[in-house]
PDB file with SEQRES, HELIX, SHEET and CRYST1 records, atoms N, CA, C and O in Angstrom:
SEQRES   1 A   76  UNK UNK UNK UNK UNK UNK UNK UNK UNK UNK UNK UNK UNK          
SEQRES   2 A   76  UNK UNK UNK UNK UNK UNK UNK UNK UNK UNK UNK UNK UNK          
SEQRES   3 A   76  UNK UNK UNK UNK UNK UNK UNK UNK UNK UNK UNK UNK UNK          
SEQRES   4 A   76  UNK UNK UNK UNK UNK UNK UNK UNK UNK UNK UNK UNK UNK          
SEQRES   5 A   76  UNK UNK UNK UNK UNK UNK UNK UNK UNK UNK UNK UNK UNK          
SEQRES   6 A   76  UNK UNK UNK UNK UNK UNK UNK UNK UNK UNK UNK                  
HELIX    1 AA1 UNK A   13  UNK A   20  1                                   8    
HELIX    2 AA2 UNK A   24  UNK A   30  1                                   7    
HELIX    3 AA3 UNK A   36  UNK A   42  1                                   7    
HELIX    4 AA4 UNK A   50  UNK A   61  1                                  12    
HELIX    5 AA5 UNK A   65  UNK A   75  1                                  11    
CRYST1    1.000    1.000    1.000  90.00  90.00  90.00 P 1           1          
ATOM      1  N   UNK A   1     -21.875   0.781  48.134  1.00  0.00           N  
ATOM      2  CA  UNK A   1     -21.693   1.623  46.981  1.00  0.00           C  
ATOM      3  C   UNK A   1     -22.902   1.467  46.063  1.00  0.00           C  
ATOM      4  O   UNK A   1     -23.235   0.342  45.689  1.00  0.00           O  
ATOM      5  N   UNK A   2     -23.469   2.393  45.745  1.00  0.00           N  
ATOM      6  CA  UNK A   2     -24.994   2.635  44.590  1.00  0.00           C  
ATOM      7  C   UNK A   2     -23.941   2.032  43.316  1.00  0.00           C  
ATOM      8  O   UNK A   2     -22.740   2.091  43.052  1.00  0.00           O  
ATOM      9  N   UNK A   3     -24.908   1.559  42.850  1.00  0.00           N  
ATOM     10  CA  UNK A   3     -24.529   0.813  41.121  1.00  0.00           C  
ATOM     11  C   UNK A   3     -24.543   2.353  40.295  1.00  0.00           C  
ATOM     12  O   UNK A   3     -25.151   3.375  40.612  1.00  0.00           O  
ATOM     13  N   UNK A   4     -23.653   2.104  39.141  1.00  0.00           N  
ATOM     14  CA  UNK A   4     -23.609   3.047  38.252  1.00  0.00           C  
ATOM     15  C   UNK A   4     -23.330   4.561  38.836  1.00  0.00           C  
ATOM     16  O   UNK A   4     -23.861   5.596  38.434  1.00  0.00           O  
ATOM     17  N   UNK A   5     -22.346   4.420  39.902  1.00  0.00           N  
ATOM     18  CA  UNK A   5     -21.474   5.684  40.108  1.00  0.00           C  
ATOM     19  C   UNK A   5     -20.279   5.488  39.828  1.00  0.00           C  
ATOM     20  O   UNK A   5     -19.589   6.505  39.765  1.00  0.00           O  
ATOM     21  N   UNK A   6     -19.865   4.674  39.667  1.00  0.00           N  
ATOM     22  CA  UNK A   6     -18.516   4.387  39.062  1.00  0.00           C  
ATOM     23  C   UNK A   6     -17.897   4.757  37.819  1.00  0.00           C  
ATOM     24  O   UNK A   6     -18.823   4.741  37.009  1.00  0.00           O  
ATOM     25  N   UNK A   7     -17.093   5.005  37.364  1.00  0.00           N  
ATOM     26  CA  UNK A   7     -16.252   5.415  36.431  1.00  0.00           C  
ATOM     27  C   UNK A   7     -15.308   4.420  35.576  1.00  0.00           C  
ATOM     28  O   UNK A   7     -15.062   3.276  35.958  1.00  0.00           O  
ATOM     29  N   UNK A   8     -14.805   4.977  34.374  1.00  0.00           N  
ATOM     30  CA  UNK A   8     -14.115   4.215  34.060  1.00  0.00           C  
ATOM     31  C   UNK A   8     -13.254   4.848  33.272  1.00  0.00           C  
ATOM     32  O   UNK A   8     -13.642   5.683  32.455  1.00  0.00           O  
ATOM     33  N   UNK A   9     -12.008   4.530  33.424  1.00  0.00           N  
ATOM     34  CA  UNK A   9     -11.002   5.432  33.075  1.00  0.00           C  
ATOM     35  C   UNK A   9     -10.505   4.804  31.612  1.00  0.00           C  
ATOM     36  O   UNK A   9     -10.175   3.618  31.639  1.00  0.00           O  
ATOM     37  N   UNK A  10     -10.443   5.338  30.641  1.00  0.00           N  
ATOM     38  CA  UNK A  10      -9.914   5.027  29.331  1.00  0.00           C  
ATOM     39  C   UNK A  10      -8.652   5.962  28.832  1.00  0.00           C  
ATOM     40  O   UNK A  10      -8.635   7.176  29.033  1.00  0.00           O  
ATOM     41  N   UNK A  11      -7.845   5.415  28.315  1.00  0.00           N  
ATOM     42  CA  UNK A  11      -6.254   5.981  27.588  1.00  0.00           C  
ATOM     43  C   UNK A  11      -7.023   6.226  26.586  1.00  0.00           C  
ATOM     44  O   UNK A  11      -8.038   5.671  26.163  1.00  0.00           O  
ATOM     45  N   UNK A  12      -6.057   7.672  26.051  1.00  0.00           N  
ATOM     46  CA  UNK A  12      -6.666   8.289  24.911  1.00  0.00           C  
ATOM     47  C   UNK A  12      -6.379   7.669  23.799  1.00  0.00           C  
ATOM     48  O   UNK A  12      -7.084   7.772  22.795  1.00  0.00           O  
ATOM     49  N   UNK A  13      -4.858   6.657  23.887  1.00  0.00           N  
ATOM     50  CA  UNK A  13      -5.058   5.597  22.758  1.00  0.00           C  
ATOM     51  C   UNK A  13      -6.063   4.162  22.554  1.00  0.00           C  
ATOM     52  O   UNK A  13      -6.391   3.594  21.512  1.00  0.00           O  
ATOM     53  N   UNK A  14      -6.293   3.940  23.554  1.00  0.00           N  
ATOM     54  CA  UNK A  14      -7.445   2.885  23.584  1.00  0.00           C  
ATOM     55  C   UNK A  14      -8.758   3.973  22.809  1.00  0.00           C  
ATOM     56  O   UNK A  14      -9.691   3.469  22.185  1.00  0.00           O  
ATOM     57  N   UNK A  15      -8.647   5.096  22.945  1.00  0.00           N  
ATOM     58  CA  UNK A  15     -10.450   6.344  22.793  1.00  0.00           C  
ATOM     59  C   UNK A  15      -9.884   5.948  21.473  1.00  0.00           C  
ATOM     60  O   UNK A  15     -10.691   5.140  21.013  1.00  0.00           O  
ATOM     61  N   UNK A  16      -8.643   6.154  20.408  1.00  0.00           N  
ATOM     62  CA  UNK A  16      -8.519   6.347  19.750  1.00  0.00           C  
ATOM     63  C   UNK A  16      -8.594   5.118  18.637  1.00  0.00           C  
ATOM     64  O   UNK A  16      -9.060   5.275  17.508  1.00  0.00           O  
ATOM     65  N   UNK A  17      -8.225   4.257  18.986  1.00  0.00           N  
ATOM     66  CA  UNK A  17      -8.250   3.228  18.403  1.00  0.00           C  
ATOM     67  C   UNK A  17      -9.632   2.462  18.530  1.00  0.00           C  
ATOM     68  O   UNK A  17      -9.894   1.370  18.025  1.00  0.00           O  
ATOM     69  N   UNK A  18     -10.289   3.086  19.141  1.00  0.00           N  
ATOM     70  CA  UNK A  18     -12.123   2.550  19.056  1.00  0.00           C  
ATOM     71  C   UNK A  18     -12.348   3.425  18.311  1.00  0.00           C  
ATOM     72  O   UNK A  18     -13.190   3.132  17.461  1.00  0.00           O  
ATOM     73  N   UNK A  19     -11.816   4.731  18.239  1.00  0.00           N  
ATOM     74  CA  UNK A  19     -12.715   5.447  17.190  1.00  0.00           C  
ATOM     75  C   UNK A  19     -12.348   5.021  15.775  1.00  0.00           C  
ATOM     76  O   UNK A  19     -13.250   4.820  14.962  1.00  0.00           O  
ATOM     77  N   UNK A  20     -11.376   4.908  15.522  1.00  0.00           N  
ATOM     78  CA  UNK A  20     -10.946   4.038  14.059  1.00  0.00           C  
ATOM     79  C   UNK A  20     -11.611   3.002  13.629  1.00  0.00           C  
ATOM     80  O   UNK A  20     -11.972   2.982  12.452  1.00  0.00           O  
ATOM     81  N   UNK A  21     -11.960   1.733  14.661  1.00  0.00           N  
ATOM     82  CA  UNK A  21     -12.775   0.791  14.149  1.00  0.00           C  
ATOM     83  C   UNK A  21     -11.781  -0.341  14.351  1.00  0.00           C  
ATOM     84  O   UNK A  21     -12.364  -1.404  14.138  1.00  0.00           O  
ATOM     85  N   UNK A  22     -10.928  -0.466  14.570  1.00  0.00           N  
ATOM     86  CA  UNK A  22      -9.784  -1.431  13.875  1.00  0.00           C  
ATOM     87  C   UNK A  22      -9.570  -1.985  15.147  1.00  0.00           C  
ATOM     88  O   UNK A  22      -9.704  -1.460  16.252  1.00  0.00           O  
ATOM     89  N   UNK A  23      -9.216  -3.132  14.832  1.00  0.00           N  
ATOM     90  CA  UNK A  23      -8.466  -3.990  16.016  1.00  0.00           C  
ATOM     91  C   UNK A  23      -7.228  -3.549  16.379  1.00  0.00           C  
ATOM     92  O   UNK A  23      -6.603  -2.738  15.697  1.00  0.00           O  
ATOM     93  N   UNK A  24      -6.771  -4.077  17.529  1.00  0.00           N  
ATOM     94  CA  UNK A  24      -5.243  -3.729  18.128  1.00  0.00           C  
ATOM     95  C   UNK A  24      -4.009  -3.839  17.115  1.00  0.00           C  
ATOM     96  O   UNK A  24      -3.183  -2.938  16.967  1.00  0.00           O  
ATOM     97  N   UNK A  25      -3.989  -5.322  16.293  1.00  0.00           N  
ATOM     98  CA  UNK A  25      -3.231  -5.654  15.433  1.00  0.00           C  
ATOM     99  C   UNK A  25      -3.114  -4.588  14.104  1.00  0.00           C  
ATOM    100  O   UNK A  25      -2.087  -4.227  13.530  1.00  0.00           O  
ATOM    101  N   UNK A  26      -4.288  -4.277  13.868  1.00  0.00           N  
ATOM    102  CA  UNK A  26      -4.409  -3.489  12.478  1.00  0.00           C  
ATOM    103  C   UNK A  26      -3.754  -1.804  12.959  1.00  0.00           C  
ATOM    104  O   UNK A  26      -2.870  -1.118  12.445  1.00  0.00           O  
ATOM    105  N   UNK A  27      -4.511  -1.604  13.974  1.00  0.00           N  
ATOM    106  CA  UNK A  27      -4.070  -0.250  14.403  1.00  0.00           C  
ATOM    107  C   UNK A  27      -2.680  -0.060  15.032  1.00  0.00           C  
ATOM    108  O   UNK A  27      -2.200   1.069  15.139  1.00  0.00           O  
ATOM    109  N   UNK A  28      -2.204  -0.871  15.337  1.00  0.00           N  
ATOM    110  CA  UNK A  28      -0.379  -0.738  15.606  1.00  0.00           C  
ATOM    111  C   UNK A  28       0.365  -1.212  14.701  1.00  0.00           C  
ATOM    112  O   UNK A  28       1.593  -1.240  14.779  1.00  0.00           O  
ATOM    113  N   UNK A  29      -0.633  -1.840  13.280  1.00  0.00           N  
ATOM    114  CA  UNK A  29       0.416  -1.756  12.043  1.00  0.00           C  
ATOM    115  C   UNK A  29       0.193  -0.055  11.291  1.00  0.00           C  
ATOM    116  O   UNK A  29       1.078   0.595  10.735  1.00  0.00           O  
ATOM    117  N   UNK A  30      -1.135   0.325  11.477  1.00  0.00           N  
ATOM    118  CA  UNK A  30      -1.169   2.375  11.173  1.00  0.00           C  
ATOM    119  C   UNK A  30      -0.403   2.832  11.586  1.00  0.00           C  
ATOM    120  O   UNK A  30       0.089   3.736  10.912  1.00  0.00           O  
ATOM    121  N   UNK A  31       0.319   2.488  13.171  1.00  0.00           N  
ATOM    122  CA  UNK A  31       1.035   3.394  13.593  1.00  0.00           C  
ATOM    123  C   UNK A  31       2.585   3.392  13.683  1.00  0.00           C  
ATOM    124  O   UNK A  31       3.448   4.092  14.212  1.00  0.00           O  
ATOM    125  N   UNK A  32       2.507   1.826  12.609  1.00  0.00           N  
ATOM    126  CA  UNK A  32       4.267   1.431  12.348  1.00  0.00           C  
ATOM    127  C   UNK A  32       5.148   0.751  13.375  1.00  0.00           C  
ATOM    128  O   UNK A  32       6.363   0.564  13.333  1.00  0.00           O  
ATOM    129  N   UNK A  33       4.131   0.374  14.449  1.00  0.00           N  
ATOM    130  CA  UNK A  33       4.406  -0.167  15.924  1.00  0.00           C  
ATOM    131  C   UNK A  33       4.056  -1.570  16.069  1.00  0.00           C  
ATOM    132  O   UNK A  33       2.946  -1.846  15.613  1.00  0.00           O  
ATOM    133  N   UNK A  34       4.709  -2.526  16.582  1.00  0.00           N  
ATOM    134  CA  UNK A  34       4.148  -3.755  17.486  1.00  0.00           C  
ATOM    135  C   UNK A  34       3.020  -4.040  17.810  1.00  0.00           C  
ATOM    136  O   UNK A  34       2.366  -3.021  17.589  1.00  0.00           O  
ATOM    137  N   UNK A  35       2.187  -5.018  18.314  1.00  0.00           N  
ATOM    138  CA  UNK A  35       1.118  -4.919  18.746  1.00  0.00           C  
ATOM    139  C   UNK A  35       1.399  -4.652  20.824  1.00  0.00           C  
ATOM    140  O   UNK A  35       0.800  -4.086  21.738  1.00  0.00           O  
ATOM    141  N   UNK A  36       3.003  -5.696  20.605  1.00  0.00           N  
ATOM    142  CA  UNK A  36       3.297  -5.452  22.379  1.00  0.00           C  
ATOM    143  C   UNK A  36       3.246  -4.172  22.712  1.00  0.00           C  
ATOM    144  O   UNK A  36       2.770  -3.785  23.779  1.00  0.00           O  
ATOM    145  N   UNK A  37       3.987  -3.022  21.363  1.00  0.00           N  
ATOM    146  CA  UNK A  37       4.620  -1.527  21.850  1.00  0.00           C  
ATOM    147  C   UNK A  37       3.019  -0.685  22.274  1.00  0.00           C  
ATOM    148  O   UNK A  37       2.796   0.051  23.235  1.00  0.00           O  
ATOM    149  N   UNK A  38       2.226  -1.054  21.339  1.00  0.00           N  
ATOM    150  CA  UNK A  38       0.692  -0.574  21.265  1.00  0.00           C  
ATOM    151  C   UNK A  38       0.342  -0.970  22.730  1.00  0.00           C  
ATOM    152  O   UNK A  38       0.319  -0.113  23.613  1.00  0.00           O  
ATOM    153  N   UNK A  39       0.075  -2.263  22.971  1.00  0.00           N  
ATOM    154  CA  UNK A  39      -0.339  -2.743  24.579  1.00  0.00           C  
ATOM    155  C   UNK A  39       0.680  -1.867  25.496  1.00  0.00           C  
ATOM    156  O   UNK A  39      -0.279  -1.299  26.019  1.00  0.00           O  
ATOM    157  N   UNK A  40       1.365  -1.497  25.895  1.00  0.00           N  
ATOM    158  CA  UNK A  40       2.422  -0.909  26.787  1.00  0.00           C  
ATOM    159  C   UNK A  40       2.134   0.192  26.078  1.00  0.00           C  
ATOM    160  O   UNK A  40       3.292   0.577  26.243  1.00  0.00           O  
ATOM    161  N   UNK A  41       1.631   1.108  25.402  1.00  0.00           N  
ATOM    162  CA  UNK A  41       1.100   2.362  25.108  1.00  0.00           C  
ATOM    163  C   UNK A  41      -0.354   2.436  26.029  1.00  0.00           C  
ATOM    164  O   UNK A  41      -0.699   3.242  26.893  1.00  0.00           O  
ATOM    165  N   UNK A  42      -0.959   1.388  25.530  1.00  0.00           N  
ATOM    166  CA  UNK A  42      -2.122   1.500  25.678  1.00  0.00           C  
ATOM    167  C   UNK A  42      -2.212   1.571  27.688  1.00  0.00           C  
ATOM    168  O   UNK A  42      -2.989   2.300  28.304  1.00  0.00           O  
ATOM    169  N   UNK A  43      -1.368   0.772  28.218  1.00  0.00           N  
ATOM    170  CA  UNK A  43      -1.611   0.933  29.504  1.00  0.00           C  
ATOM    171  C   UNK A  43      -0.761   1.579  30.021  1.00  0.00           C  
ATOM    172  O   UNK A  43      -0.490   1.538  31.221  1.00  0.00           O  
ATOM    173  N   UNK A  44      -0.332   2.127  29.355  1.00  0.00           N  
ATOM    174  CA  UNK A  44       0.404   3.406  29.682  1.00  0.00           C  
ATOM    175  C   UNK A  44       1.434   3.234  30.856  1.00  0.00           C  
ATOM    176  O   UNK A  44       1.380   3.879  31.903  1.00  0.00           O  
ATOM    177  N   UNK A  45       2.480   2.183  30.524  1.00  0.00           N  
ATOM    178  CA  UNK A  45       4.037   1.762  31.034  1.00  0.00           C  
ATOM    179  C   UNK A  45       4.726   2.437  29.773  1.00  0.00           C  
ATOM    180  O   UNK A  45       5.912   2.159  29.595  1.00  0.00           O  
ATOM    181  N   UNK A  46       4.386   2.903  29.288  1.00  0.00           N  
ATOM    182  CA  UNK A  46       5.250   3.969  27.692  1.00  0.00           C  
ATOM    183  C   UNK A  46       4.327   4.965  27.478  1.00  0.00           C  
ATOM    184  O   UNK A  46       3.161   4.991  27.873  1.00  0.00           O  
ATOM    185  N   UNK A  47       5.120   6.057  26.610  1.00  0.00           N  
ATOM    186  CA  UNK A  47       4.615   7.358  26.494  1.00  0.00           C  
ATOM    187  C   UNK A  47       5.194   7.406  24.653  1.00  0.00           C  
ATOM    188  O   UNK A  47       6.219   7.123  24.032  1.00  0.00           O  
ATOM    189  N   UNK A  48       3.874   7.922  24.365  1.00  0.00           N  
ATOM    190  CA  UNK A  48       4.189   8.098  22.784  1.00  0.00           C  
ATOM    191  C   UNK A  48       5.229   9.495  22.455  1.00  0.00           C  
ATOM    192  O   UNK A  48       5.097  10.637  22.895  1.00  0.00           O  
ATOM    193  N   UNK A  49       5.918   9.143  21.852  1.00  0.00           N  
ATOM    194  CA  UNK A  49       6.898  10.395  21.557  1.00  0.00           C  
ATOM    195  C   UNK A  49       6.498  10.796  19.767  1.00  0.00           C  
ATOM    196  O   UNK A  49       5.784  10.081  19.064  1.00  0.00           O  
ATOM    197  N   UNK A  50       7.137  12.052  19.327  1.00  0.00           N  
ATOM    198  CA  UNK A  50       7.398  12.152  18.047  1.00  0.00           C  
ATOM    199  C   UNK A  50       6.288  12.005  17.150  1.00  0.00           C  
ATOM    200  O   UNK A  50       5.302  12.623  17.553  1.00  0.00           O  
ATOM    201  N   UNK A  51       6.086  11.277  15.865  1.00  0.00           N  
ATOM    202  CA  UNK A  51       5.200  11.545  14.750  1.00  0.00           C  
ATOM    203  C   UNK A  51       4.230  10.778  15.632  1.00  0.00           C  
ATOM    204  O   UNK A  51       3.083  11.217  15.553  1.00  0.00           O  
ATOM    205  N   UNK A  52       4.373   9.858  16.363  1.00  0.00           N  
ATOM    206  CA  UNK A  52       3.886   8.625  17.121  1.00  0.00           C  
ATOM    207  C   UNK A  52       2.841   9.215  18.023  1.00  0.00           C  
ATOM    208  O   UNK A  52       1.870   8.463  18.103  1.00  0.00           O  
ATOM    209  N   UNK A  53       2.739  10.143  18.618  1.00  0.00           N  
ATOM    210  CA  UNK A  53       1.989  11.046  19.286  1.00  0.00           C  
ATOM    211  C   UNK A  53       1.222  11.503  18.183  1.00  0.00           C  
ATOM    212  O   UNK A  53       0.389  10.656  17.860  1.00  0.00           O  
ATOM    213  N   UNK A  54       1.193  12.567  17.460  1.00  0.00           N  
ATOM    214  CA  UNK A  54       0.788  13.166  16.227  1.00  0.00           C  
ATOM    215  C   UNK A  54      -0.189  12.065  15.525  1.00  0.00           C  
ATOM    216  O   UNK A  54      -1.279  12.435  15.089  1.00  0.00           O  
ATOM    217  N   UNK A  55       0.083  11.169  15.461  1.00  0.00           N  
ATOM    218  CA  UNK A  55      -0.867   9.889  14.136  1.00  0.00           C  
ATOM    219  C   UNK A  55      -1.810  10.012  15.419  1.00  0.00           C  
ATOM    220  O   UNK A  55      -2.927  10.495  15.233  1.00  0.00           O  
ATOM    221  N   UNK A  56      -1.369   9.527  16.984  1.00  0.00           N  
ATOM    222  CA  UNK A  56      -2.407   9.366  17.708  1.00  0.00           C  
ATOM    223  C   UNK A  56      -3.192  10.785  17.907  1.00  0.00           C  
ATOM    224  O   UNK A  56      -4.392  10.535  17.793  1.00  0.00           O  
ATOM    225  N   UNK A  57      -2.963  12.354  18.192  1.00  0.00           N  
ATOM    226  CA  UNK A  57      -4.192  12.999  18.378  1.00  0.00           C  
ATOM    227  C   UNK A  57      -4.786  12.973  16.627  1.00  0.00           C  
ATOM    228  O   UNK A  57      -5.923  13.442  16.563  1.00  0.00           O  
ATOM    229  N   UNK A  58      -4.369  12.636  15.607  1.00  0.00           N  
ATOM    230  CA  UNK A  58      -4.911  12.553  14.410  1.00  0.00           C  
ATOM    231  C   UNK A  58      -6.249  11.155  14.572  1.00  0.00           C  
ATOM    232  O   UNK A  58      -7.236  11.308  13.852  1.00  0.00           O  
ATOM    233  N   UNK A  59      -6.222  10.162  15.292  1.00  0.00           N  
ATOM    234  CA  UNK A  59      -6.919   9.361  15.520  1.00  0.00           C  
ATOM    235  C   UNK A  59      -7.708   9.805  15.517  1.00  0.00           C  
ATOM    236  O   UNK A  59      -8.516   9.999  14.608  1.00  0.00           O  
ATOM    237  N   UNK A  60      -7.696  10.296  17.247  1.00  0.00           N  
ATOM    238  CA  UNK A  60      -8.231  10.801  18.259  1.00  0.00           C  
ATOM    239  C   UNK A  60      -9.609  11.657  17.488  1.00  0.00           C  
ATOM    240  O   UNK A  60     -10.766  11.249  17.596  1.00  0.00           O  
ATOM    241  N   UNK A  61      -9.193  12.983  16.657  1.00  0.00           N  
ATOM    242  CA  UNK A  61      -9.796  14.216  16.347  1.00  0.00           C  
ATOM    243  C   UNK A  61     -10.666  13.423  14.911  1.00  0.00           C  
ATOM    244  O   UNK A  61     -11.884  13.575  14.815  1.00  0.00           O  
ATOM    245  N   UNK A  62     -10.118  12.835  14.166  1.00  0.00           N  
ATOM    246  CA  UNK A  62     -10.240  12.188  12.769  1.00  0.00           C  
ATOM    247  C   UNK A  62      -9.931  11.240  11.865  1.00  0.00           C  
ATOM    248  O   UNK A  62      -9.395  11.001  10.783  1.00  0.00           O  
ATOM    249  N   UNK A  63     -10.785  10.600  13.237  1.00  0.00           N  
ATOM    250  CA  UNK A  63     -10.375   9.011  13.181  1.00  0.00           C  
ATOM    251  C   UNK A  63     -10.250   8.680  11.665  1.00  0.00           C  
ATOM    252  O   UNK A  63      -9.160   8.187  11.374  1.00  0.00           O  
ATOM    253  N   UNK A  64     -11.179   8.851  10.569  1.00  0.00           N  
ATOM    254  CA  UNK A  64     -11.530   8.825   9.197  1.00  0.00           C  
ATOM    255  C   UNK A  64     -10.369   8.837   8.340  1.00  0.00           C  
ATOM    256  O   UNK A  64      -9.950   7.971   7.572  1.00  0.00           O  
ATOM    257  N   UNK A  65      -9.833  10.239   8.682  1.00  0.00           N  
ATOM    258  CA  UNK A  65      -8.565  10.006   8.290  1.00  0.00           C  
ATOM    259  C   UNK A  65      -7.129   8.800   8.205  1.00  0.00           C  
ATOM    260  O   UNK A  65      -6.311   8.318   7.422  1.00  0.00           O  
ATOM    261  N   UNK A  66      -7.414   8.791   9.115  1.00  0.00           N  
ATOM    262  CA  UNK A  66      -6.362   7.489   9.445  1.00  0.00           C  
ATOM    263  C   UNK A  66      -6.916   6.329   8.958  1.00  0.00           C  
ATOM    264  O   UNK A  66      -6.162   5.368   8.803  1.00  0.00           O  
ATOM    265  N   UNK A  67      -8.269   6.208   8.642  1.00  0.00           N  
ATOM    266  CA  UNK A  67      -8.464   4.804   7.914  1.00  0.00           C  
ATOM    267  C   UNK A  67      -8.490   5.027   6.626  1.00  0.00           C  
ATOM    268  O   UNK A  67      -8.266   4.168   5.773  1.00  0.00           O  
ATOM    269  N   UNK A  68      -8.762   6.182   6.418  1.00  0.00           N  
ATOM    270  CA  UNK A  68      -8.879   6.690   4.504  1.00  0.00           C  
ATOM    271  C   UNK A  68      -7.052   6.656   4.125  1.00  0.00           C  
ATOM    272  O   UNK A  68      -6.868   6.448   2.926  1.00  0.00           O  
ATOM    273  N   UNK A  69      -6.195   6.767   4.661  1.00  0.00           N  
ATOM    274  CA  UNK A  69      -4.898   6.977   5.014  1.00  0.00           C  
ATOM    275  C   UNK A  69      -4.407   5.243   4.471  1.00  0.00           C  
ATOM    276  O   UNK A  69      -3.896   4.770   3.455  1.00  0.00           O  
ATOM    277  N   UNK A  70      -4.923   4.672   5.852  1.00  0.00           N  
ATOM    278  CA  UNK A  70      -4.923   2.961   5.321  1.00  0.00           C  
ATOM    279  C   UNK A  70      -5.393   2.368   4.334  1.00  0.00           C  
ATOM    280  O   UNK A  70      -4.614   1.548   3.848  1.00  0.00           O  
ATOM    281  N   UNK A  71      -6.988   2.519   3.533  1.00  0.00           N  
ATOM    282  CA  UNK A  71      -7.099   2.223   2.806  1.00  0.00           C  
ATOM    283  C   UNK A  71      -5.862   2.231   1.709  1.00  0.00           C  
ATOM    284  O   UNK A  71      -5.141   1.302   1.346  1.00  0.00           O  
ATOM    285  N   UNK A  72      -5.881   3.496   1.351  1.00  0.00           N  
ATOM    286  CA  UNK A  72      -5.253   3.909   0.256  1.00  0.00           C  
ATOM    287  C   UNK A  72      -3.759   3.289   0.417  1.00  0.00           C  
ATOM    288  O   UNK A  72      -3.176   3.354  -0.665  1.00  0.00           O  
ATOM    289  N   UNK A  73      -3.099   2.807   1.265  1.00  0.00           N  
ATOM    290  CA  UNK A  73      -1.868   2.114   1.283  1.00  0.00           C  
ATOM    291  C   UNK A  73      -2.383   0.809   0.739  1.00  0.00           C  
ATOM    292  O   UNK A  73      -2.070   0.250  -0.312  1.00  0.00           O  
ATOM    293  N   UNK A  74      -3.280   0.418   1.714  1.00  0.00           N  
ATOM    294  CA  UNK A  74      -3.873  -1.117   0.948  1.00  0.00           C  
ATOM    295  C   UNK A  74      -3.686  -1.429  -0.477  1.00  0.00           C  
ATOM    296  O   UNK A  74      -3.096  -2.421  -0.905  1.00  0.00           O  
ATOM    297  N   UNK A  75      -4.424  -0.181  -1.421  1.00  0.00           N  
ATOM    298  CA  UNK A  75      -4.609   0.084  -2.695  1.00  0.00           C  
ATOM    299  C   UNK A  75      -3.093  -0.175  -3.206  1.00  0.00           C  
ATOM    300  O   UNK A  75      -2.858  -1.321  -3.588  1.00  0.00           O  
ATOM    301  N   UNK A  76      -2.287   0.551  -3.241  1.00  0.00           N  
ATOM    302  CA  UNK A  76      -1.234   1.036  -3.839  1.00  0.00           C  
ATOM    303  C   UNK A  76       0.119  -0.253  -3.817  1.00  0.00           C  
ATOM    304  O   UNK A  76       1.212  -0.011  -4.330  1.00  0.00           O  
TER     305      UNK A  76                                                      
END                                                                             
């Protein structure tokens, strides 16, 4: 096998939670979740349902949001 034909497959919550910046812990307290429920999201033995889906393509599209989102809880 030639080096660097390989692939690598990433969950759109793992894409998403790199695009935020945040660690696992911080980003499955954004999403009101576990850090276990996040890991079993993340490898996808669970499927996000409901607002839970929604926060994630909000990541996903604007990531910014979701940390400007956090901040401001921080604040308050």
């Amino acid at each position: 096998m030639k080096a660097g034909l390989g692939r690598v497959v990433c969950s759109p919550l793992i894409a998403a939670r790199k695009n935020t910046g945040c660690s696992s812990d911080l980003f499955a307290a954004l999403l009101g979740i576990s850090a276990e429920a996040l890991e079993a999201l993340e490898q996808q033995r669970e499927q996000p349902e409901g607002a839970l889906r929604t926060l994630i393509a909000v990541a996903l599209s604007h990531p910014e949001a979701l940390v400007a989102v956090a901040n401001q809880a921080h604040e308050v």
